[in-house]
SEVEXMAR-155832 format. One record per residue: z, y, x of N, C-alpha, C in turn. Coordinates in steps of 0.02 Angstrom, whole numbers. Example, Ala and Ser with C-alpha at 12.3 -4.5 7.8 and 13.67 -1.06 7.14 Angstrom:
# SEVEXMAR-155832
nw 390; nv -284; nu 660; caw 390; cav -225; cau 615; cw 390; cv -165; cu 660
nw 354; nv -112; nu 642; caw 357; cav -53; cau 684; cw 394; cv 2; cu 645
This chain:
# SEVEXMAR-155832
nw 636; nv 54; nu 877; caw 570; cav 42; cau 907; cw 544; cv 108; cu 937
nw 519; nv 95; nu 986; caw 497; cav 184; cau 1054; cw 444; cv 192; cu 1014
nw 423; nv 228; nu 1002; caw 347; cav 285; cau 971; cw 327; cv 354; cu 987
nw 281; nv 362; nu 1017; caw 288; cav 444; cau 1002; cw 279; cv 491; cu 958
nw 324; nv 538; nu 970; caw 337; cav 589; cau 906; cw 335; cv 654; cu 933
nw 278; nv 657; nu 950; caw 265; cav 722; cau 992; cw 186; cv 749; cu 950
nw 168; nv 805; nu 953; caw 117; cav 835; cau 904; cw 47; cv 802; cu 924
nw 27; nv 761; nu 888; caw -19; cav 718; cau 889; cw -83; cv 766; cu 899
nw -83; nv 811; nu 881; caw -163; cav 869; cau 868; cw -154; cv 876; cu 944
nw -99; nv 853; nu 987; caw -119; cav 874; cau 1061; cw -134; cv 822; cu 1120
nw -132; nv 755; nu 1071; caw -161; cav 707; cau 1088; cw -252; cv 711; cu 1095
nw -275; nv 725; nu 1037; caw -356; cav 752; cau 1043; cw -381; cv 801; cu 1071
nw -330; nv 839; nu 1082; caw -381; cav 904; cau 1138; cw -357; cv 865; cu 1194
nw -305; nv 840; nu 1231; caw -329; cav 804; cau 1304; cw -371; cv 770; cu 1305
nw -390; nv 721; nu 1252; caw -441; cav 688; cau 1253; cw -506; cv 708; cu 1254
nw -518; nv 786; nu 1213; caw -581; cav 810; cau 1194; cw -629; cv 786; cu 1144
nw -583; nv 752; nu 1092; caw -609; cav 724; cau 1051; cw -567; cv 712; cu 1003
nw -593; nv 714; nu 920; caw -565; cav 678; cau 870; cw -524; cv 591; cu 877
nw -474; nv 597; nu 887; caw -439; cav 526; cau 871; cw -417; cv 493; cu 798
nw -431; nv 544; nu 755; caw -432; cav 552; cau 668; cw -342; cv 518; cu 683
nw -294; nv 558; nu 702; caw -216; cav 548; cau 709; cw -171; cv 561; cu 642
nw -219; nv 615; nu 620; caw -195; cav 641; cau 547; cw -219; cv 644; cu 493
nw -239; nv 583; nu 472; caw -288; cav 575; cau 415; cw -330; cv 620; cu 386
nw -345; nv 661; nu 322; caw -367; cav 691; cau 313; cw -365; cv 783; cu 361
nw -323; nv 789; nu 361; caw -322; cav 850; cau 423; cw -391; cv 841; cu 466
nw -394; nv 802; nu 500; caw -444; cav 767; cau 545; cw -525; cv 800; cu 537
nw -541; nv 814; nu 462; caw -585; cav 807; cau 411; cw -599; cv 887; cu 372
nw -533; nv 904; nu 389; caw -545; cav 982; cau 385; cw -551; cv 1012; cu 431
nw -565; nv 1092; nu 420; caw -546; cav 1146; cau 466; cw -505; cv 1171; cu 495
nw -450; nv 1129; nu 473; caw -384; cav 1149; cau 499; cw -358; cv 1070; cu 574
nw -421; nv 1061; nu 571; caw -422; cav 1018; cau 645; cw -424; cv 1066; cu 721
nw -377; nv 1042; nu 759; caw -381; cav 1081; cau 815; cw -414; cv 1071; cu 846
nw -457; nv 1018; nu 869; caw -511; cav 1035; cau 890; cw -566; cv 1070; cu 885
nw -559; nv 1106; nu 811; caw -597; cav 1139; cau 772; cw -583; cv 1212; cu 801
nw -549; nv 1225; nu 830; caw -516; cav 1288; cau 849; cw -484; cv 1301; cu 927
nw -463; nv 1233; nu 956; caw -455; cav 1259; cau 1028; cw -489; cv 1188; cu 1060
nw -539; nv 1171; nu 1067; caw -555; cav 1107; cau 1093; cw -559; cv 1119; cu 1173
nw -507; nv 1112; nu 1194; caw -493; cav 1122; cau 1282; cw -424; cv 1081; cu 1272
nw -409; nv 1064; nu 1357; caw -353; cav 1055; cau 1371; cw -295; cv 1056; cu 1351
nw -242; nv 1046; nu 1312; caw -185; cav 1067; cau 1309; cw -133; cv 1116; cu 1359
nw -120; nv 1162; nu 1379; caw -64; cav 1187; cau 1440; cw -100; cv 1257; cu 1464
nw -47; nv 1290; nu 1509; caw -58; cav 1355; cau 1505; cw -144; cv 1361; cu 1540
nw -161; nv 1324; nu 1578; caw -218; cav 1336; cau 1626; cw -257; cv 1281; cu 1595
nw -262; nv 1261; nu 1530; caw -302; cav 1236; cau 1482; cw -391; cv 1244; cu 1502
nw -397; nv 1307; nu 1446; caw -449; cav 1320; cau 1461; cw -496; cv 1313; cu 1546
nw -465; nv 1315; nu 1605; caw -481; cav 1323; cau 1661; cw -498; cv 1262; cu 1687
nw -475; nv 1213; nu 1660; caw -487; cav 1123; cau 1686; cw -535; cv 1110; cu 1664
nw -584; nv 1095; nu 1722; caw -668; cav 1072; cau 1700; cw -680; cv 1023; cu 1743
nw -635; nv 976; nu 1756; caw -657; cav 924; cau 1797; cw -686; cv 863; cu 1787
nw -736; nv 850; nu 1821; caw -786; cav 778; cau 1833; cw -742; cv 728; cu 1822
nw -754; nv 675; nu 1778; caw -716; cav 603; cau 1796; cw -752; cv 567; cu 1823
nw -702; nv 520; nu 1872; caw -767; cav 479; cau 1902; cw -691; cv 424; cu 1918
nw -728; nv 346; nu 1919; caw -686; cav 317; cau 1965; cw -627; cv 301; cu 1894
nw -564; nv 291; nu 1927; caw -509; cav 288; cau 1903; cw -478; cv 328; cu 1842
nw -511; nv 393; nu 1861; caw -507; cav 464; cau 1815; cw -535; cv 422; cu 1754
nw -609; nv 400; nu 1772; caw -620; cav 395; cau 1715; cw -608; cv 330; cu 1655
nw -585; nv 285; nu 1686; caw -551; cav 228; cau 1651; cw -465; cv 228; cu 1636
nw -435; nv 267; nu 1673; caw -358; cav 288; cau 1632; cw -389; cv 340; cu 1564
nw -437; nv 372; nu 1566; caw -448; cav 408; cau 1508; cw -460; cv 372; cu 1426
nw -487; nv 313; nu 1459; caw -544; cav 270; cau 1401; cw -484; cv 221; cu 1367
nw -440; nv 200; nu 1440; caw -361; cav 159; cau 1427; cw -322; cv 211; cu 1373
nw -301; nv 267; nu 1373; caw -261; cav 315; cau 1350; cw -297; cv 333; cu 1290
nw -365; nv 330; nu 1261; caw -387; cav 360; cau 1222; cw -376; cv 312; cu 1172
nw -390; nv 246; nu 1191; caw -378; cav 180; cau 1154; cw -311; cv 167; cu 1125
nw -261; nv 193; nu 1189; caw -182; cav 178; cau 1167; cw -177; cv 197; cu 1109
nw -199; nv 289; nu 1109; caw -170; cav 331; cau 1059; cw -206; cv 339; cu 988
nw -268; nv 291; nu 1001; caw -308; cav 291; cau 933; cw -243; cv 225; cu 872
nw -228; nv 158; nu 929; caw -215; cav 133; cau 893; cw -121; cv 144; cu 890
nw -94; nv 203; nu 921; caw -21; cav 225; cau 918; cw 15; cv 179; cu 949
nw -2; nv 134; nu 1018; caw 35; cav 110; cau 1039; cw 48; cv 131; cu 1105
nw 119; nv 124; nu 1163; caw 157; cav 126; cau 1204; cw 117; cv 89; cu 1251
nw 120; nv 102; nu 1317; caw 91; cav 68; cau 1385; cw 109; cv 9; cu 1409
nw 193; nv -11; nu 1367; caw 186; cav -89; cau 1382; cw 171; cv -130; cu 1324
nw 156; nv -106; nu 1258; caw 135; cav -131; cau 1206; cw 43; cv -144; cu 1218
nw 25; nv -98; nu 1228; caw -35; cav -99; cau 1244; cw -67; cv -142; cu 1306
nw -38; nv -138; nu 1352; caw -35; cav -185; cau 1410; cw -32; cv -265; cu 1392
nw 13; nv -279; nu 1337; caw 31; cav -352; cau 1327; cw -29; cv -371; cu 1287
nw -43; nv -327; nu 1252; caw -99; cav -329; cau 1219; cw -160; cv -349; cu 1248
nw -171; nv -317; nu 1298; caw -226; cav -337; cau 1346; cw -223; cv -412; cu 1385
nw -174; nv -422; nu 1426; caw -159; cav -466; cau 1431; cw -171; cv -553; cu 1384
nw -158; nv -542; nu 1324; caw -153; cav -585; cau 1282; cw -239; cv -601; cu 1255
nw -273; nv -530; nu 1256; caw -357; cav -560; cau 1254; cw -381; cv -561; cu 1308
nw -368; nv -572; nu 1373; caw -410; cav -581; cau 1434; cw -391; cv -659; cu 1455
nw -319; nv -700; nu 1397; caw -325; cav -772; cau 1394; cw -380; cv -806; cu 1351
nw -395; nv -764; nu 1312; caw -421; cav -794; cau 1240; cw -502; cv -816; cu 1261
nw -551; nv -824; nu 1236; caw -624; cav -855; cau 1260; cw -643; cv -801; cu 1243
nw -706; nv -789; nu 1256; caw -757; cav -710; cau 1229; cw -749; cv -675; cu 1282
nw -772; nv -620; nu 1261; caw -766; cav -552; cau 1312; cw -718; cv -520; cu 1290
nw -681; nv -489; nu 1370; caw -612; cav -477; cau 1349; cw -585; cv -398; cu 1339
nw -638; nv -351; nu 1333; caw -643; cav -293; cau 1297; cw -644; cv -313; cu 1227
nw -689; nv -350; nu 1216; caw -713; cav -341; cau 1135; cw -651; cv -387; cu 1089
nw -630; nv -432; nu 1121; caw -591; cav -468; cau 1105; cw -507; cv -433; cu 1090
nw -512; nv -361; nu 1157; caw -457; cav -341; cau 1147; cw -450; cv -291; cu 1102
nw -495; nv -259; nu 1050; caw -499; cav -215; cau 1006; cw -475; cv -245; cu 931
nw -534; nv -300; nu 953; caw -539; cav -348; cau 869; cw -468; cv -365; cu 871
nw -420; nv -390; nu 922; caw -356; cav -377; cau 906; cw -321; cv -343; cu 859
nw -323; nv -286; nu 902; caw -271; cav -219; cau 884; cw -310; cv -211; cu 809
nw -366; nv -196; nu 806; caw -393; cav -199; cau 726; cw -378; cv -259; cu 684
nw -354; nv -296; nu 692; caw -317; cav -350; cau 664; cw -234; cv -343; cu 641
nw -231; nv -288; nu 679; caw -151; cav -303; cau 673; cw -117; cv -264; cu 591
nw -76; nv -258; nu 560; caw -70; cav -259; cau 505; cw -85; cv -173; cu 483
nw -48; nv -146; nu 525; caw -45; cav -69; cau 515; cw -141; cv -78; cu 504
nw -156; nv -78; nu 557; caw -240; cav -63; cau 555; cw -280; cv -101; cu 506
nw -254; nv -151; nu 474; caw -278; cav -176; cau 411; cw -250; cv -128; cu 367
nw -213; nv -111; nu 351; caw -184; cav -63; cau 273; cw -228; cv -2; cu 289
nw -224; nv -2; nu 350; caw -288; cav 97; cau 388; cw -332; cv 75; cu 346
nw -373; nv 25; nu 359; caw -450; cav 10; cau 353; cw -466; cv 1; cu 250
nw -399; nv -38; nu 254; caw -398; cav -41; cau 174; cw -404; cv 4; cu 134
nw -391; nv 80; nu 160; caw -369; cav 135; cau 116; cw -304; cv 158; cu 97
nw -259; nv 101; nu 114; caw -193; cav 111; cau 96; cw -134; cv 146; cu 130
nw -187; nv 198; nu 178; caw -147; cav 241; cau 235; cw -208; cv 293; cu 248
nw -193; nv 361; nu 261; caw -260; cav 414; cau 272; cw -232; cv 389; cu 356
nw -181; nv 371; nu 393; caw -195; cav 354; cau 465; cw -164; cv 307; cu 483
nw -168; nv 276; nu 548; caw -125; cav 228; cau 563; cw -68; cv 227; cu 585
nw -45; nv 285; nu 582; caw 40; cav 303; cau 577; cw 59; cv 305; cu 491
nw 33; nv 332; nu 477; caw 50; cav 336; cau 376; cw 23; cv 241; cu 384
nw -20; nv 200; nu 387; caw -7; cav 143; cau 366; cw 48; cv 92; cu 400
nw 74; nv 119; nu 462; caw 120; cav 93; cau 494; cw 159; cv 83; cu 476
nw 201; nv 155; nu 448; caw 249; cav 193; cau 404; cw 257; cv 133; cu 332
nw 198; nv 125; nu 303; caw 190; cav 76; cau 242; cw 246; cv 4; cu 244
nw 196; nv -12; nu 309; caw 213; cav -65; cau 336; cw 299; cv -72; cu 357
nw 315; nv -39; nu 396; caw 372; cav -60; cau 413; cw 428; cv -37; cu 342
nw 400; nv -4; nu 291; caw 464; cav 26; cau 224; cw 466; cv -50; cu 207
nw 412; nv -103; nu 201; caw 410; cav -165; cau 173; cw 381; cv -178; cu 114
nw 325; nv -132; nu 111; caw 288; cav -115; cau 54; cw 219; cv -168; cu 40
nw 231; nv -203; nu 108; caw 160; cav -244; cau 115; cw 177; cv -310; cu 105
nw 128; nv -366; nu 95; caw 151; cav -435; cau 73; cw 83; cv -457; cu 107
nw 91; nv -530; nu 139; caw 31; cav -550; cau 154; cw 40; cv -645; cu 129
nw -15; nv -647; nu 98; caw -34; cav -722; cau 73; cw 23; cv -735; cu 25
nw 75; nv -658; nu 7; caw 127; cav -668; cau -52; cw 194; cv -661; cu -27
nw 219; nv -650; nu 42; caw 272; cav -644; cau 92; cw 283; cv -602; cu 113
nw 308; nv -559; nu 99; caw 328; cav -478; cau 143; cw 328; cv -501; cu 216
nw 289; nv -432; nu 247; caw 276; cav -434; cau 330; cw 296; cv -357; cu 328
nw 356; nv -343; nu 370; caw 340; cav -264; cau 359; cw 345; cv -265; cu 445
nw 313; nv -317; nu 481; caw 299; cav -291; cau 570; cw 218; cv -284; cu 572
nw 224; nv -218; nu 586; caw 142; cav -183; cau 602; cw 135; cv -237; cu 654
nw 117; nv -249; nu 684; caw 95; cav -300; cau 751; cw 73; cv -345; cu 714
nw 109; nv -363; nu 665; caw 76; cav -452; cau 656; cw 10; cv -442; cu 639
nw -27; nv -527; nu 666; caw -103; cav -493; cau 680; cw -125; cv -544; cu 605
nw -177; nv -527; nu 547; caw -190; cav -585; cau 490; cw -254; cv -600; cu 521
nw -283; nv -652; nu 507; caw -334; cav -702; cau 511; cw -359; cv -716; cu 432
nw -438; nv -736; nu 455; caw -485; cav -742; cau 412; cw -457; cv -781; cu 360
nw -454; nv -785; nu 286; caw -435; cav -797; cau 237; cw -352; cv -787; cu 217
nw -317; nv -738; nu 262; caw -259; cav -700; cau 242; cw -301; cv -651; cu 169
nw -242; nv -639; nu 124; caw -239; cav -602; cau 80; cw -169; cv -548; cu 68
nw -210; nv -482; nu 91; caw -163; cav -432; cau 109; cw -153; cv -398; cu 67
nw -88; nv -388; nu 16; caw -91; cav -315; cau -25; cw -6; cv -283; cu -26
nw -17; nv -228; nu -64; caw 35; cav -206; cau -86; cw 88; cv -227; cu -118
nw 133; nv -233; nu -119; caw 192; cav -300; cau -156; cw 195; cv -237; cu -233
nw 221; nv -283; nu -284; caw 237; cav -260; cau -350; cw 279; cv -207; cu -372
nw 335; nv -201; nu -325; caw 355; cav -168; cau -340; cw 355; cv -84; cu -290
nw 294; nv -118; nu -254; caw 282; cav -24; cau -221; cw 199; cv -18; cu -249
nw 177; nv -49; nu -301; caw 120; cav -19; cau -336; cw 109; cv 47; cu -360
nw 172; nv 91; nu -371; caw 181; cav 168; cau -407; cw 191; cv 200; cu -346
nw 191; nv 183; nu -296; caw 218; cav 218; cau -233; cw 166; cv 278; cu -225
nw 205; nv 338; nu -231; caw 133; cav 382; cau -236; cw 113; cv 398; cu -153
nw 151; nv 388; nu -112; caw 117; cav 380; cau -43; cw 72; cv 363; cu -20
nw 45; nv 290; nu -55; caw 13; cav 225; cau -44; cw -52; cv 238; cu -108
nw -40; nv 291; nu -194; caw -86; cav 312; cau -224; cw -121; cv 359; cu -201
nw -96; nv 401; nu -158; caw -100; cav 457; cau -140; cw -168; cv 438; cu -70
nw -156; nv 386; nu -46; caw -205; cav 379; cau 22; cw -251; cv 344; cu -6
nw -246; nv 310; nu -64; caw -283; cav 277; cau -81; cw -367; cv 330; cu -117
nw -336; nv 369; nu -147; caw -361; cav 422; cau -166; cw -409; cv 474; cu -130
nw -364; nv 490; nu -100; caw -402; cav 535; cau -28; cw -456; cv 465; cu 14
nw -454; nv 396; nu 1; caw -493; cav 382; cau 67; cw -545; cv 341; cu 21
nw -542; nv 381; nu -31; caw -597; cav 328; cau -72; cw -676; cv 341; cu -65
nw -688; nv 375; nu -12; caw -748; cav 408; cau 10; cw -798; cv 361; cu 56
nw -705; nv 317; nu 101; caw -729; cav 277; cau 147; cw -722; cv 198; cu 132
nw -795; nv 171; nu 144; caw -814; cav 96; cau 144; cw -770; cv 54; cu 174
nw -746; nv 0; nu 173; caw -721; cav -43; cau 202; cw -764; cv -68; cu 261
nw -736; nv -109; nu 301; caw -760; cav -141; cau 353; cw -781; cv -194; cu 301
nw -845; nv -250; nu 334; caw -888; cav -296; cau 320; cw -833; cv -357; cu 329
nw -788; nv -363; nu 362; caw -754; cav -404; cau 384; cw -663; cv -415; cu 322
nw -682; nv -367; nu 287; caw -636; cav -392; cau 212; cw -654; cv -381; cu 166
nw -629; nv -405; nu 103; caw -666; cav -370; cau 23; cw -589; cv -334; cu 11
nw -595; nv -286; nu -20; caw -555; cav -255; cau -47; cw -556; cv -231; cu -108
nw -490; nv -225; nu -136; caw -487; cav -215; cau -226; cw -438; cv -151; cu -232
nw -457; nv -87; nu -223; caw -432; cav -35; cau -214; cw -401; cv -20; cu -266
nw -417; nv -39; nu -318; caw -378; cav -27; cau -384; cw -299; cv -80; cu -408
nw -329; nv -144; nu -364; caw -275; cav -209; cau -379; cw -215; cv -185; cu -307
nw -230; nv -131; nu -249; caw -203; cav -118; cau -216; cw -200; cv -184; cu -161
nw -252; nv -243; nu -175; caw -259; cav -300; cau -119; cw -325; cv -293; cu -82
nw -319; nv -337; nu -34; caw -392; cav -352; cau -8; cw -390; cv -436; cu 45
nw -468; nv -453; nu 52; caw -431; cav -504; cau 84; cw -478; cv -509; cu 144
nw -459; nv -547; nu 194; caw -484; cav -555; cau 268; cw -541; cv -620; cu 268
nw -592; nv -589; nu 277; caw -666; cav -629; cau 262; cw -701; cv -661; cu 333
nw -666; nv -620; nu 398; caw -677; cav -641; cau 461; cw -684; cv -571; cu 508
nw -692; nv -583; nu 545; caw -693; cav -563; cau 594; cw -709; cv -477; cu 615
nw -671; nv -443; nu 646; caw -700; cav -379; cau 662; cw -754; cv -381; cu 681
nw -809; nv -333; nu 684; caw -882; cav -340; cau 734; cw -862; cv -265; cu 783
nw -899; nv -284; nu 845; caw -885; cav -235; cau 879; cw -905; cv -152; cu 867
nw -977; nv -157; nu 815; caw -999; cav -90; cau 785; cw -950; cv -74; cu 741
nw -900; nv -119; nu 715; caw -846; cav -62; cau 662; cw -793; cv -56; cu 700
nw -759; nv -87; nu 754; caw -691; cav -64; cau 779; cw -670; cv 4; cu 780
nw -697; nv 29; nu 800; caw -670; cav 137; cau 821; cw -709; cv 154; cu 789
nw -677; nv 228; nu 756; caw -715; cav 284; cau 723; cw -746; cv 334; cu 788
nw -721; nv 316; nu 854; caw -767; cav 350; cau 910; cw -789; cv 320; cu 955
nw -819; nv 350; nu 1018; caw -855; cav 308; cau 1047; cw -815; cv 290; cu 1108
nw -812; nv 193; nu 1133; caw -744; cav 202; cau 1156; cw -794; cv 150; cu 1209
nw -801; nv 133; nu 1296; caw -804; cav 104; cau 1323; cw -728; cv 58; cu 1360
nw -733; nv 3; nu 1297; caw -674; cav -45; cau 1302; cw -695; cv -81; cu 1398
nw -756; nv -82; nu 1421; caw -752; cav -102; cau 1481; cw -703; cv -86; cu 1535
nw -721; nv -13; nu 1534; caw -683; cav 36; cau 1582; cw -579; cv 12; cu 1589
nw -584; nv 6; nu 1527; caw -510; cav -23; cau 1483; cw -492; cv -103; cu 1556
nw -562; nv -124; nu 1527; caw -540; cav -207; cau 1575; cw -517; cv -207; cu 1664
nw -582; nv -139; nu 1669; caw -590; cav -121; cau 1753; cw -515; cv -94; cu 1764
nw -501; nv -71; nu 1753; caw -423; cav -49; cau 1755; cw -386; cv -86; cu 1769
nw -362; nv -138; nu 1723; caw -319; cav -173; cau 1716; cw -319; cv -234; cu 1763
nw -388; nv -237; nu 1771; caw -427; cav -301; cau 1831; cw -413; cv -292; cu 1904
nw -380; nv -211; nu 1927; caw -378; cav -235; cau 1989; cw -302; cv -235; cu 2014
């Protein structure tokens, strides 16, 4: 499966912003944005340009890709698939990707990011409604019940994030049992919890629309 594996801390300085790529890192001082928040490349610092137009909706497209770690034709199909669905087809196309399994185990606690819950996911550590799913993509629906399978309960990977992210609330949209290592799907993303930043999913549609 294609992914990138290229230094993620240089994903957020093109962006100019926290994408929280590295879980706790993100959260310290040892965040690079914390320390070179410019450009990536030799003439970094020197790029001060206006977005406008196109500039500025491949930015909002790309910022989105790399929050949720997916590829340009993964992400693309993605779009595609909520601009069939009813609703609005920004909002529709987030509550997606926040649906999809990796980003349920993120949200659960059971990953400090959505590459470490990916990672979870595809070892086969996850079970849903009692069935091992180890494809991050698959998307669960309201009254799925998502947890950790039995025999990766000691997994200190999976104690270990659990630990570090016990600071952070769940979304309104599952209950979770951080200690039973389950949680379950109560409905629906809302558009105020999708991103930990500020993301104009429109710009995303204008793009793709013409």
């Amino acid at each position: 499966m294609a992914r990138y594996i290229g230094p993620v801390c240089r994903l957020c300085r093109r962006e100019g912003m926290k994408l929280f790529l590295k879980g706790e890192r993100c959260h310290s001082e040892k965040c690079a944005i914390e320390k070179r928040n410019f450009v990536p490349g030799q003439h970094g610092k020197d790029r001060k340009s206006k977005l406008v137009g196109y500039g500025l909706q491949l930015r909002e497209k790309q910022k989105a890709r790399r929050i949720y770690g997916l590829l340009e034709t993964q992400f693309r199909n993605n779009f595609e698939k909520a601009a069939l669905q009813k609703g609005i087809t920004g909002e529709t196309l987030l509550a997606n990707l926040e649906r999809r399994l990796d980003s349920v185990i993120y949200r659960m606690g059971f990953g400090t990011s959505r590459a470490q819950a990916r990672q979870v996911v595809r070892h086969g550590h996850v079970q849903v409604n009692g069935r091992k799913v180890d494809i991050p993509s698959f998307l669960v629906k309201p009254g799925d019940e998502v947890a950790v399978r039995e025999s990766s309960r000691n997994n200190p990977t999976i104690l270990s994030a659990r630990d570090a992210t016990a600071h952070a609330p769940a979304p309104s949209w599952m209950e979770v049992d951080r200690e039973g290592l389950k949680g379950r799907i109560t409905g629906l993303p809302r558009r105020d919890e999708l991103v930990q930043i500020q993301l104009n999913e429109q710009l995303i549609v204008e793009l793709y629309s013409k």
